[in-house]
N, C-alpha and C positions, 0 to 999 in steps of 0.2 A: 508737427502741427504748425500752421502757417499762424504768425505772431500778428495778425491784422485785426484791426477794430472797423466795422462798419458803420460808417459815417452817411447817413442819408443826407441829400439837401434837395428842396421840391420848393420851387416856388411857383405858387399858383395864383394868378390875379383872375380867371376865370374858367368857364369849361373848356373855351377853343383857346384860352393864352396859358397853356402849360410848358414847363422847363423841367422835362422830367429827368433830370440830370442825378446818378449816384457818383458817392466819393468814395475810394477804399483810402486811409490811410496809414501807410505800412511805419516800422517800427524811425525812420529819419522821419516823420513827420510830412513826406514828400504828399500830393494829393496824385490821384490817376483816378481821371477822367473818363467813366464807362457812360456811353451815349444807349438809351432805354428809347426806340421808336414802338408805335401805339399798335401795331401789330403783336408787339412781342419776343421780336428775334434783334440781335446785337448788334445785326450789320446789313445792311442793304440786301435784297438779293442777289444773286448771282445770275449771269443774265440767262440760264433754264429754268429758273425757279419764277420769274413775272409771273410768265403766264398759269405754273401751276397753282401759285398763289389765290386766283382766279376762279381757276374752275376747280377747288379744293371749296372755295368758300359756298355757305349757304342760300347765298345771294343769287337769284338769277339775273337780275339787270342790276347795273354802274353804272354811277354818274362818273364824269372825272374827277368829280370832288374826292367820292370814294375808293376812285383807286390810287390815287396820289396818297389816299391816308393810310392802305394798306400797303402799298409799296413804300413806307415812307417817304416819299419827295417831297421835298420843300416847294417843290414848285408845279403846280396843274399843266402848265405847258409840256414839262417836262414826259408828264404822264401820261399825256396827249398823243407824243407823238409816238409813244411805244405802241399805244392803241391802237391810233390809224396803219403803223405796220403789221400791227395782227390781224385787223380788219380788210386792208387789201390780201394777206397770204388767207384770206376763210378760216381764222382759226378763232375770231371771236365778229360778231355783225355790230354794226351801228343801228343801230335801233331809229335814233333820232338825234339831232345836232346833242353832243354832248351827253349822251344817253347810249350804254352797248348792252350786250345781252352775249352770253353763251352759245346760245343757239334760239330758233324759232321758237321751243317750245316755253319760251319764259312765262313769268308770272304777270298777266296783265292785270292783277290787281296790284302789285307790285310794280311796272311801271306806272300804272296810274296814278301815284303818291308820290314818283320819280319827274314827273315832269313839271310839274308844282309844288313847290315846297313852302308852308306845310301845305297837307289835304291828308284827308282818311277817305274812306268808301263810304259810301251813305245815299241817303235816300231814296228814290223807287230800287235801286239797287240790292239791300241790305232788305226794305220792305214786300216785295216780291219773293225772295228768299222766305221771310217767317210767311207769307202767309197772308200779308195783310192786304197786298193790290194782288189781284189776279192779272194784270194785263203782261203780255210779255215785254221785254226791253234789251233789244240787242245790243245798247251802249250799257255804257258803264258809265253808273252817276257817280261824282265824287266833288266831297264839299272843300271849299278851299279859299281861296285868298280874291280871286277871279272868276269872274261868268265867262265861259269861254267854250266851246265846241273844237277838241284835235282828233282827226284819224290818222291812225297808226296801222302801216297794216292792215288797214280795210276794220276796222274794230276801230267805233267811235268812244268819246271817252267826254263825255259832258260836265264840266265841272259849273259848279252855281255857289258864287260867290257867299260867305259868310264872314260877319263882321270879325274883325282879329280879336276881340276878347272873348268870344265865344269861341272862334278855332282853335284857339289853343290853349283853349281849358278841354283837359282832359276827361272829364264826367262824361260815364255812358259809352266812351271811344275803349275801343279793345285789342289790346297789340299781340300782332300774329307774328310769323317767324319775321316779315320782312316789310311788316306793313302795317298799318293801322286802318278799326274799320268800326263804325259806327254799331251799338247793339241797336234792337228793333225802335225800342223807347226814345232813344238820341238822334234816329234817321226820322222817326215819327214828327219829331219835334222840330227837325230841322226843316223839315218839307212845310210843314205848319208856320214858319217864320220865314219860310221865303214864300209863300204866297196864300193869298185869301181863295177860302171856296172850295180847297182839293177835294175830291170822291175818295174816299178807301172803303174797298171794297166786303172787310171782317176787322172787325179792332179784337177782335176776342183772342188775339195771342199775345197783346199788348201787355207789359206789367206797370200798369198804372201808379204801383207805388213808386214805382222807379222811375216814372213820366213826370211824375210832381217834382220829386228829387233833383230832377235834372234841369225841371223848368226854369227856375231863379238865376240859371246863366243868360237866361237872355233879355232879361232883366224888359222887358214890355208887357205894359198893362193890355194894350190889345190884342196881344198872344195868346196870352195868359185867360182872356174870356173865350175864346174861342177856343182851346183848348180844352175847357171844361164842357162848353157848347159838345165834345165828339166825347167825355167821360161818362161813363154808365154811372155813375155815382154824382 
């Protein structure tokens, strides 16, 4: 039986400044030094394992942030360039500057939340789904940090700015495997505070308890009448 006492030591000043560093200290008092990367595994990959790393994960599109975090490297350049050589041999595409993908058949709502950070899906988007606009919409609305218009692949992708204390409060936002996306109530609300006047076409799938609830983040009185102005109550 190995005569060792586990000694942890973790110093954490926040969520992205961790030192996940453990100590074994054996019976001379000596320390050894085991390095813990956020992955999981004890040692770098070995260079066949990158790319299964990759397409093992549940993720269909990477940023370089995220593969640098799953590869462990210290460094995004580093991680970069492994990329761009699996992207000239076809064995992963560029999606867009900084942005790859598996294959064509990715998750565009999943990149949609990839190329702004944050954002969730929302709006006619999410509301078209329950029911509430009938009109069709071959973009993809999503709420974010920027009003801005990108196609990708012939699939536009509309994002309309909301103010940062409202984006990233969490109420009403629902997280799916690889992405986050407004419920009916939260896109309802959002579309109502980015502009005066909208038509919706049925509010009767709406849960109004959960419209009130969610209302008080966006903290405006003239939301807030108008609001009630589209409540059957």
């Amino acid at each position: 039986m190995l005569g060792y006492v586990l000694e942890v030591s973790l110093k954490v000043t926040s969520s992205q400044d961790m030192d996940p560093v453990r100590y074994l200290r054996g019976k001379t008092g000596k320390k050894q030094k085991i390095m813990m990367i956020s992955n999981g595994v004890d040692n770098k990959p070995t260079k066949g394992e990158y790319l299964d790393i990759l397409l093992r994960s549940p993720k269909t599109v990477f940023s370089t942030k995220d593969v640098a975090l799953l590869w462990g490297e210290e460094s995004e350049n580093a991680a970069r360039v492994r990329l761009n050589k699996y992207t000239k041999t076809g064995k992963l595409i560029r999606v867009r500057r900084g942005i790859y993908a598996k294959d064509k058949n990715y998750d565009k709502f999943e990149l949609a939340t990839k190329i702004y950070i944050p954002s969730y899906i929302s709006l006619e988007t999410v509301l078209a789904k329950a029911g509430v606009v009938f009109q069709f919409y071959g973009q993809i609305f999503v709420a974010s940090y920027i009003t801005r218009e990108v196609i990708v692949d012939g699939q536009t992708y509309s994002y309309k700015r909301i103010r940062d204390q409202i984006l990233t409060n969490h109420m009403g936002i629902e997280a799916k495997d690889n992405y986050y996306i407004a419920s009916p109530a939260r896109a309802f609300l959002d579309i109502v505070y980015a502009g005066k006047g909208y038509h919706f076409d049925n509010l009767s799938p709406l849960d109004w308890v959960k419209v009130f609830e969610i209302l008080p983040i966006y903290k405006n009185k003239s939301m807030e009448k108008r609001v009630k102005k589209y409540s059957p109550r």
